[in-house]
C-alpha positions as a Markdown table, in Angstrom:
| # | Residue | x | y | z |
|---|---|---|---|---|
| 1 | Unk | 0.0 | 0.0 | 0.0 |
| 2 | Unk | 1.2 | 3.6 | -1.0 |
| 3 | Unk | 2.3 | 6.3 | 1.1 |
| 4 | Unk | 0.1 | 9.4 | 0.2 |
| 5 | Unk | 2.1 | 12.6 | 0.1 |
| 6 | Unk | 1.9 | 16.0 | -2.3 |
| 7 | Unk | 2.1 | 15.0 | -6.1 |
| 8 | Unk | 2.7 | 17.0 | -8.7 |
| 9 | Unk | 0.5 | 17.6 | -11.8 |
| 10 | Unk | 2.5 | 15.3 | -13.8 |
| 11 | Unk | 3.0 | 12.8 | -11.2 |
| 12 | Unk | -1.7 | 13.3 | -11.2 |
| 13 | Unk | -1.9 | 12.6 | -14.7 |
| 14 | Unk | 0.6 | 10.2 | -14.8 |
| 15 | Unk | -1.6 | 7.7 | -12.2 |
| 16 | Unk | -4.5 | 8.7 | -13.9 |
| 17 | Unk | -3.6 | 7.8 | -17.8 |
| 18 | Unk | -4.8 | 4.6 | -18.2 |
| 19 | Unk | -8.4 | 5.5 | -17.6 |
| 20 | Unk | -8.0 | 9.5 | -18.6 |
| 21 | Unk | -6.2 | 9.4 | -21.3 |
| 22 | Unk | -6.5 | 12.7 | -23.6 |
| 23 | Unk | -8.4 | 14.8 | -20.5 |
| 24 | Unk | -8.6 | 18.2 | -20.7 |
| 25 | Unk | -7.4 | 19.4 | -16.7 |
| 26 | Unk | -8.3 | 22.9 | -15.3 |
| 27 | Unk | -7.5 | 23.8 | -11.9 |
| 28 | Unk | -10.2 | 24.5 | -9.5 |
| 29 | Unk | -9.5 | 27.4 | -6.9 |
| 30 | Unk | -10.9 | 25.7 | -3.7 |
| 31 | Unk | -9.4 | 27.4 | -0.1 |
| 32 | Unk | -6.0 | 25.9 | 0.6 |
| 33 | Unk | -5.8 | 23.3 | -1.7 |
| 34 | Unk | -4.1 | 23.2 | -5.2 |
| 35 | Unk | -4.4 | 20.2 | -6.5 |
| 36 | Unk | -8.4 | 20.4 | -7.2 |
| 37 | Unk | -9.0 | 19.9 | -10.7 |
| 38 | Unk | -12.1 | 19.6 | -12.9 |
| 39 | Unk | -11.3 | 17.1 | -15.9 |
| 40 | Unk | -13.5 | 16.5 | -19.2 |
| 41 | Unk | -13.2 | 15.1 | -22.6 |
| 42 | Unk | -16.4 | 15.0 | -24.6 |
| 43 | Unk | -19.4 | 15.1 | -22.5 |
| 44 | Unk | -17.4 | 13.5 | -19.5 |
| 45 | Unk | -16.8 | 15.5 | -16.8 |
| 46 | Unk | -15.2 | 14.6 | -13.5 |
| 47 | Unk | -14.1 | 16.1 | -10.2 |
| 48 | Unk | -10.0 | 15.2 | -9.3 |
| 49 | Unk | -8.6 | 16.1 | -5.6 |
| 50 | Unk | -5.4 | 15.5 | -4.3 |
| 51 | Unk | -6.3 | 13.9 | -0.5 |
| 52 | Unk | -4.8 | 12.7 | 2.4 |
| 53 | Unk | -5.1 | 9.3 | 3.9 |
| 54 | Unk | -7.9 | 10.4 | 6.3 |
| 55 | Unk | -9.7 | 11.9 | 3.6 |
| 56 | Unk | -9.1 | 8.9 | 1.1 |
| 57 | Unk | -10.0 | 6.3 | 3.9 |
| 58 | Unk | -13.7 | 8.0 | 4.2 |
| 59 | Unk | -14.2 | 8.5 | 0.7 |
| 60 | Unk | -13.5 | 4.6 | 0.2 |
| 61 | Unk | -15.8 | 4.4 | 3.1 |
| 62 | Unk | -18.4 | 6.5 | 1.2 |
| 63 | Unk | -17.3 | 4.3 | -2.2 |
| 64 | Unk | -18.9 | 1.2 | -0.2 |
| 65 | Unk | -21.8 | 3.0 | 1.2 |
| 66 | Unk | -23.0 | 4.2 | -1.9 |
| 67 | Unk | -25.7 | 7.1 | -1.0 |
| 68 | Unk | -27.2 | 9.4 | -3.3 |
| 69 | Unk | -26.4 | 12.9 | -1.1 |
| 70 | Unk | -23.2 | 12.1 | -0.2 |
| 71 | Unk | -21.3 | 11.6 | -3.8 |
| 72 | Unk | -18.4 | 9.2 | -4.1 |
| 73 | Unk | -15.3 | 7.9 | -5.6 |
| 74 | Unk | -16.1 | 6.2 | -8.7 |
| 75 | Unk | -12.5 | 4.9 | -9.0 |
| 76 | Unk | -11.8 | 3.8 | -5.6 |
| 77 | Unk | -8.5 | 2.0 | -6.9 |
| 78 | Unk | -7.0 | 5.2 | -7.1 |
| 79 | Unk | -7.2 | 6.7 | -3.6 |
| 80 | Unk | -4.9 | 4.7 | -2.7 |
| 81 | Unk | -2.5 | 6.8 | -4.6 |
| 82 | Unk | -3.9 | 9.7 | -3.1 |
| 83 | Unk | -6.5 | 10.3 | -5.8 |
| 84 | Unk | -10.4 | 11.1 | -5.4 |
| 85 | Unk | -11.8 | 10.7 | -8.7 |
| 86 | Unk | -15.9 | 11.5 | -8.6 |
| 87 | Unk | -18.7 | 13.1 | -11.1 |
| 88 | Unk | -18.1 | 16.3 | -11.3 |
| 89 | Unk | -20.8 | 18.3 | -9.6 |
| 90 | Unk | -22.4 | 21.8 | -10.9 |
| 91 | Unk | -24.5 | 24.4 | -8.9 |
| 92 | Unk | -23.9 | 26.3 | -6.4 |
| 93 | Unk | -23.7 | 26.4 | -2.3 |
| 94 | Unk | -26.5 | 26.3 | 0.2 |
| 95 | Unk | -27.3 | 29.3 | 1.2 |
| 96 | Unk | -29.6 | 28.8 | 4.0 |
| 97 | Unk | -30.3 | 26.0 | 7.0 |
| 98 | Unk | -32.9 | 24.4 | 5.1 |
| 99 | Unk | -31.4 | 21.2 | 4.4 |
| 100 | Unk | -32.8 | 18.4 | 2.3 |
| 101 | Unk | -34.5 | 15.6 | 4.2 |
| 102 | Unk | -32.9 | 13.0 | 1.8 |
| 103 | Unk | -29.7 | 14.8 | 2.8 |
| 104 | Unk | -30.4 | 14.5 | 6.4 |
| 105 | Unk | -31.3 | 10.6 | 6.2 |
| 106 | Unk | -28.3 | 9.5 | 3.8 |
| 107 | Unk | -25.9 | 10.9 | 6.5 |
| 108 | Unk | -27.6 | 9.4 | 9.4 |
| 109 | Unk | -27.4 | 5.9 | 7.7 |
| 110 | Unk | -24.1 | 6.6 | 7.0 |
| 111 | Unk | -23.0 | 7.0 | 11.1 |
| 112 | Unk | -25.3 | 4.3 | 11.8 |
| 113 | Unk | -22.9 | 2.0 | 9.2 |
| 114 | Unk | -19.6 | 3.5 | 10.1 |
| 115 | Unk | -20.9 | 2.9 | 14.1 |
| 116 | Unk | -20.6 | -1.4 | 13.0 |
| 117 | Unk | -17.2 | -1.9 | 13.6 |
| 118 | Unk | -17.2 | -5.1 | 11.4 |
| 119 | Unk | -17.6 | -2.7 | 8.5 |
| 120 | Unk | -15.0 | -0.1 | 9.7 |
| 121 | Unk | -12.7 | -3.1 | 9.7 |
| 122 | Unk | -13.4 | -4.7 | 6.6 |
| 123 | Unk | -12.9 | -2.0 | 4.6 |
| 124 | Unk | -10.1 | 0.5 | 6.7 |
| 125 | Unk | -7.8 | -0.3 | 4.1 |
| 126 | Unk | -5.1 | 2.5 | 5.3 |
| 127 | Unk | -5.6 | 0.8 | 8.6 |
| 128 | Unk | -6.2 | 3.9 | 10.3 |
| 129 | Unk | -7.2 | 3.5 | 14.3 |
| 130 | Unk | -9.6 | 5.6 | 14.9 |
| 131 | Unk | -13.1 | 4.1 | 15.8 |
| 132 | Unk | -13.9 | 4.9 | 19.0 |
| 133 | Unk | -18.0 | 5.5 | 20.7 |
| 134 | Unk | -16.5 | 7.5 | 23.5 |
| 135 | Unk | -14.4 | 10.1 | 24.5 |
| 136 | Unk | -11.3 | 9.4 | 25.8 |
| 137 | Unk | -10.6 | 13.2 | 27.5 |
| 138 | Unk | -9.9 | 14.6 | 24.0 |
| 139 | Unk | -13.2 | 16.2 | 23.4 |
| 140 | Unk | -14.5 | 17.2 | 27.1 |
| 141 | Unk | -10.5 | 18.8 | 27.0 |
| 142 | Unk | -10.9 | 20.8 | 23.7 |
| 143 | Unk | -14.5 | 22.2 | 24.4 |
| 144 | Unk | -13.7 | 23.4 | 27.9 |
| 145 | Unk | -10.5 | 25.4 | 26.1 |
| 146 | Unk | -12.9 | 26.7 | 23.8 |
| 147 | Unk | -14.9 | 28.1 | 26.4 |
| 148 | Unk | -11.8 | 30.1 | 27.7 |
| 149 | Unk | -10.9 | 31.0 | 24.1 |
| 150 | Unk | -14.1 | 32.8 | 23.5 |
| 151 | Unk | -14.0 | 35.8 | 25.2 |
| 152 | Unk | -10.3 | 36.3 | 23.6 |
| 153 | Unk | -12.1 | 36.2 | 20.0 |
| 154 | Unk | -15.0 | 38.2 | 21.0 |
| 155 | Unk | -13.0 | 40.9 | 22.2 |
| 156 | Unk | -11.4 | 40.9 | 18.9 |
| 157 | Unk | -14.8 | 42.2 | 17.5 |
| 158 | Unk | -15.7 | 44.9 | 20.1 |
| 159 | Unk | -14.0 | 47.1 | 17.6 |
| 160 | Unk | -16.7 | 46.9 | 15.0 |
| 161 | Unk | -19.4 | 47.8 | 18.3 |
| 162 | Unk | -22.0 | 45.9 | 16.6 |
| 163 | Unk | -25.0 | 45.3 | 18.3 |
| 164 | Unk | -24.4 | 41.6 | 16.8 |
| 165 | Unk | -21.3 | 41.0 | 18.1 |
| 166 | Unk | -23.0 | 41.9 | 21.9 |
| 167 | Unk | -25.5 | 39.2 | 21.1 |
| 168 | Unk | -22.5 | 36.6 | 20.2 |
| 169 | Unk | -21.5 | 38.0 | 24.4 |
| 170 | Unk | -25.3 | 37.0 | 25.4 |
| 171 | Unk | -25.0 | 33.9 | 24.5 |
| 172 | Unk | -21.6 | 33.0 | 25.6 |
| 173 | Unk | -22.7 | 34.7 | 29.2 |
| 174 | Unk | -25.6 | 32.4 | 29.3 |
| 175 | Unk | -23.5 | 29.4 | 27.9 |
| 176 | Unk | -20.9 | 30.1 | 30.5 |
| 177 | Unk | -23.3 | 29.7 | 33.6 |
| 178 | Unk | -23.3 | 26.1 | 32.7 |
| 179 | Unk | -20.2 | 24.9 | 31.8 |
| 180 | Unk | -19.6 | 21.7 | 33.7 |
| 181 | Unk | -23.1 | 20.3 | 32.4 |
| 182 | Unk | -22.7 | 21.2 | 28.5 |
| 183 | Unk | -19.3 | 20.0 | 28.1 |
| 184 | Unk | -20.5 | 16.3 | 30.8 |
| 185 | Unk | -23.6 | 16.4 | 28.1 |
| 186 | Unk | -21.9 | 16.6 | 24.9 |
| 187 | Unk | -19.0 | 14.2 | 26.1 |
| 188 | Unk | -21.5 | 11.5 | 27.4 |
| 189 | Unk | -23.9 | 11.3 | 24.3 |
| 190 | Unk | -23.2 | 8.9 | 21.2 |
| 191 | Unk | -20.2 | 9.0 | 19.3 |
| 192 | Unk | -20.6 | 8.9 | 15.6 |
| 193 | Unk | -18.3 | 9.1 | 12.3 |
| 194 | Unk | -17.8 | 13.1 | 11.8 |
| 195 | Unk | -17.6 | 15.1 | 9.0 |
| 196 | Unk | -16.3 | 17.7 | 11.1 |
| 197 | Unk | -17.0 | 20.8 | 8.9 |
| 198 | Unk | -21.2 | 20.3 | 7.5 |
| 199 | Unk | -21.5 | 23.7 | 6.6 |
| 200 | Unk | -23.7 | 25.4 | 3.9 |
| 201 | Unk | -20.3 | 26.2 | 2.1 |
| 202 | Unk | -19.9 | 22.1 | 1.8 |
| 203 | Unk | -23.4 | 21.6 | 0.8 |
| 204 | Unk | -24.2 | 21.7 | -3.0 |
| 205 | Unk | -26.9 | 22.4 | -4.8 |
| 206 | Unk | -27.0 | 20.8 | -8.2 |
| 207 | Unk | -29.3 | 21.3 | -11.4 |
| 208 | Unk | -32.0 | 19.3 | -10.2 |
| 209 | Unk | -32.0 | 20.5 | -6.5 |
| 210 | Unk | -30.2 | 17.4 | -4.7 |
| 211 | Unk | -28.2 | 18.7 | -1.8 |
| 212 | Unk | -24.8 | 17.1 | -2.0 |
| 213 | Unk | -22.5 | 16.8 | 1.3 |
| 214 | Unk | -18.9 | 17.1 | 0.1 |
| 215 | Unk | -14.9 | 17.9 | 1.4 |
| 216 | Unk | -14.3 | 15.2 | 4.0 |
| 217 | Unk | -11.0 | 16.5 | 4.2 |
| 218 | Unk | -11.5 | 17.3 | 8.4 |
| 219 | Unk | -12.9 | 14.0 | 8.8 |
| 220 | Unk | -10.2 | 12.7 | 11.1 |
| 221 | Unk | -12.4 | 10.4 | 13.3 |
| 222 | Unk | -15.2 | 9.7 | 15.7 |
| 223 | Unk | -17.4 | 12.8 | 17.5 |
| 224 | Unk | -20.2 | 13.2 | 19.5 |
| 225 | Unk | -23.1 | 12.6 | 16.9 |
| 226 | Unk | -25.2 | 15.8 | 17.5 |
| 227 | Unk | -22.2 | 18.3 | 16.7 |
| 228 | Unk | -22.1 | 18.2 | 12.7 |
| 229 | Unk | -25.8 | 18.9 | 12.0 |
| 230 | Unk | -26.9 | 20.2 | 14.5 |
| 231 | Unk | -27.5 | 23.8 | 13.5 |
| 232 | Unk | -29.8 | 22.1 | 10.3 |
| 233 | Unk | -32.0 | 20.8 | 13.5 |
| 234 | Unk | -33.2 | 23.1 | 15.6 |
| 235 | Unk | -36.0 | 24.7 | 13.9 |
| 236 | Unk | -36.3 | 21.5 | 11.4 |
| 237 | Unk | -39.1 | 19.2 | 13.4 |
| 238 | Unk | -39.0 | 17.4 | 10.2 |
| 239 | Unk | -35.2 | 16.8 | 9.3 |
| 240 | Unk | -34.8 | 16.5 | 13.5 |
| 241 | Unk | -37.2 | 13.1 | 13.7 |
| 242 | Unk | -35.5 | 11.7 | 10.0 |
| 243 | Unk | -32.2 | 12.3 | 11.5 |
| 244 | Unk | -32.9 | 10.5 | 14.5 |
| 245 | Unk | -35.1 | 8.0 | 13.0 |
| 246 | Unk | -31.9 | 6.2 | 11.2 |
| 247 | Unk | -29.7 | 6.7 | 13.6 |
| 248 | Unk | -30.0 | 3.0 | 15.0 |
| 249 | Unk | -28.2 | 3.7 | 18.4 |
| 250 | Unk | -30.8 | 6.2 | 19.4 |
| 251 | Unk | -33.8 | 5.1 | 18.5 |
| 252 | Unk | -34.7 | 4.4 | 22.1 |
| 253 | Unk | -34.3 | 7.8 | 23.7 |
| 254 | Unk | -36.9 | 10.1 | 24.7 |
| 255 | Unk | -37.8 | 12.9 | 23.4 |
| 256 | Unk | -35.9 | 15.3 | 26.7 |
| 257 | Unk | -33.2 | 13.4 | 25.8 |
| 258 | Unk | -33.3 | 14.2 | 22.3 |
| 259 | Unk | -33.9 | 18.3 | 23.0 |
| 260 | Unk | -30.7 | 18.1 | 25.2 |
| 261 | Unk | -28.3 | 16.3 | 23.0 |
| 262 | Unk | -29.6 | 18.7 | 20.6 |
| 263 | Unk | -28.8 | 21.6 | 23.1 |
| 264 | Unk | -25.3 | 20.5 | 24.0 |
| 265 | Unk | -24.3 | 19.6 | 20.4 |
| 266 | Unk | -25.5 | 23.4 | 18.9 |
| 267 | Unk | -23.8 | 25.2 | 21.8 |
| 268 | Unk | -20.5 | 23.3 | 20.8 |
| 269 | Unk | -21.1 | 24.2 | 17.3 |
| 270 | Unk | -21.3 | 27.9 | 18.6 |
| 271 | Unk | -18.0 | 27.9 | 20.3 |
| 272 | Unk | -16.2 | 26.0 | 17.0 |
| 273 | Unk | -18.0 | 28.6 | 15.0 |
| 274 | Unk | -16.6 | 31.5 | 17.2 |
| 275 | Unk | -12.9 | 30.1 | 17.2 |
| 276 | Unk | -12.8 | 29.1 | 13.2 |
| 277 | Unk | -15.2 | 31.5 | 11.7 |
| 278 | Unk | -14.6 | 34.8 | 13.2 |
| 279 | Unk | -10.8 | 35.3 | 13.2 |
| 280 | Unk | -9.6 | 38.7 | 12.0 |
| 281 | Unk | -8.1 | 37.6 | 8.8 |
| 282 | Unk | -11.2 | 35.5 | 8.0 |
| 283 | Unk | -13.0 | 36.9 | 5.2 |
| 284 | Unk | -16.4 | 36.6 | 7.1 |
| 285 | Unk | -15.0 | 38.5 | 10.1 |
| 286 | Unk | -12.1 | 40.7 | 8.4 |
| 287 | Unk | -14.5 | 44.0 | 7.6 |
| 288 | Unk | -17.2 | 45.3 | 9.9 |
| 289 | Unk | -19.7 | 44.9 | 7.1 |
| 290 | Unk | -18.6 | 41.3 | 6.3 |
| 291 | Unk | -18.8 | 40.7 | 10.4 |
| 292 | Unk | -22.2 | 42.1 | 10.9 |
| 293 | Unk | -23.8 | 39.9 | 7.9 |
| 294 | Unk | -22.5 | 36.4 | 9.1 |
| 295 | Unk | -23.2 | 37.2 | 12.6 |
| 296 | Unk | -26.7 | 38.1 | 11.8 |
| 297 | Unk | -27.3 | 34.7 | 9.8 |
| 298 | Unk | -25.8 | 32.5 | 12.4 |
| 299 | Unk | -27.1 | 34.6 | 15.3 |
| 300 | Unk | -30.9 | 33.2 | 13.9 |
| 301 | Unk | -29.8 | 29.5 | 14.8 |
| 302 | Unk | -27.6 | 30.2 | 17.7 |
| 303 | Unk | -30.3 | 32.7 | 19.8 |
| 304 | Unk | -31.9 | 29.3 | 20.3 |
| 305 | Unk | -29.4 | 28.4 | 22.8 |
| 306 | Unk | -30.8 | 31.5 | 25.1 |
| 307 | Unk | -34.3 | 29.7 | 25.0 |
């Protein structure tokens, strides 16, 4: 088995020639990664990523699974070399929380999958160890540091004096009062396979309106299950009940235990959200104009956590 590391172009098209020979390649622009490619001949188009053996391992997770809303490798032989090779997608972001309920389920069976450790075995071909249900410290550790980190970022903002950026303080205030119990709660519930950064930006809408979860590239391992979507949930009763309808390790809960993992899970989104999405030299944080926009949008899920 290969070592994945950065490849040139060449070195791209080289492990790619015996199925794409004669491919047109044109770089796609996509955050910090160069090697993104968009790749065509004739009226055959593909997607082409250079990705790391986290990233490849899920995507030949994903190439087993097989689910409409979460696309996949069709060439699975080549992640191996470091290679996602899938159909090329075209539309445009998500630009809103309401997500597709086929979406919402695909994902759901796919934790409930990746939760059977027979299949995790079977098919971890880069023998990667990290299935776990629980939290061994890491988690209950990093969400108690990004309590403290907060304020630091906040502060950061004052400068803009936006009435948004003093909600953003409510919230953390009230979040604050009840520390131990958040971080005990989100620590304690589930553990599921993460995606780590289900965002509308990674949601894409295509021609015919499927919703498309893509960029498993922060996928490192297992989480507690309500974090990734929860944001999608709190004013969904719909997408909330098919969410937790195919999740088969919490079918039996009740329905207060459903409204606090679903507490606990958004307020740890809120403190990720604060720490990634509002630096500076973000471009959602790096003008006052830019600030007060985003904080707006996300302030209309978060204010839930003051309820």
């Amino acid at each position: 088995m290969s070592k994945i590391k950065s490849l040139s172009l060449k070195q791209i098209k080289s492990v790619l020639k015996e199925e794409f020979e004669g491919f047109k390649f044109e770089h796609i622009p996509l955050g910090e990664m160069y090697h993104t490619y968009k790749i065509s001949k004739g009226k055959q188009t593909f997607f082409v990523k250079e990705v790391k053996i986290h990233e490849a391992q899920m995507e030949y997770f994903l190439s087993k699974l097989k689910y409409g809303h979460l696309p996949y490798s069709i060439f699975p032989k080549f992640l191996e070399k470091g290679i996602l090779v899938r159909q090329y997608i075209k539309g445009n972001m998500l630009r809103s929380k309401n997500i597709d309920l086929g979406l919402v389920r695909d994902f759901a069976c796919m934790r409930s999958e990746m939760n059977d450790k027979r299949f995790f075995n079977k098919h971890n071909i880069f023998k990667l160890d990290n299935f776990s249900r629980k939290d061994g410290g890491f988690y209950a550790k990093s969400l108690s540091q990004s309590f403290d980190f907060a304020p630091k970022r906040l502060k950061e903002l004052d400068k803009y004096k936006l009435r948004e950026v003093e909600d953003y303080w409510e919230i953390y205030k009230h979040l604050k009062k009840n520390k131990k119990e958040i971080i005990k709660g989100f620590v304690s519930m589930p553990f599921a396979k993460q995606h780590q950064d289900f965002r509308e930006d990674n949601i894409i809408v295509d021609k015919l309106g499927k919703q498309n979860l893509i960029d498993w590239g922060s996928s490192y391992g297992y989480h507690p299950f309500m974090f990734d979507p929860a944001p999608f949930l709190v004013y969904n009763k719909k997408a909330l009940k098919t969410y937790m309808d195919n999740l088969n390790f919490c079918k039996r809960a009740s329905d207060a235990q459903i409204s606090r993992w679903l507490y606990v899970g958004l307020a740890a989104k809120f403190f990720d959200n604060v720490k990634w999405r509002l630096d500076p030299s973000e471009y959602r944080a790096d003008t006052k104009v830019k600030c007060k926009k985003y904080l707006a949008y996300e302030y209309e899920t978060f204010k839930y956590l003051l309820e």
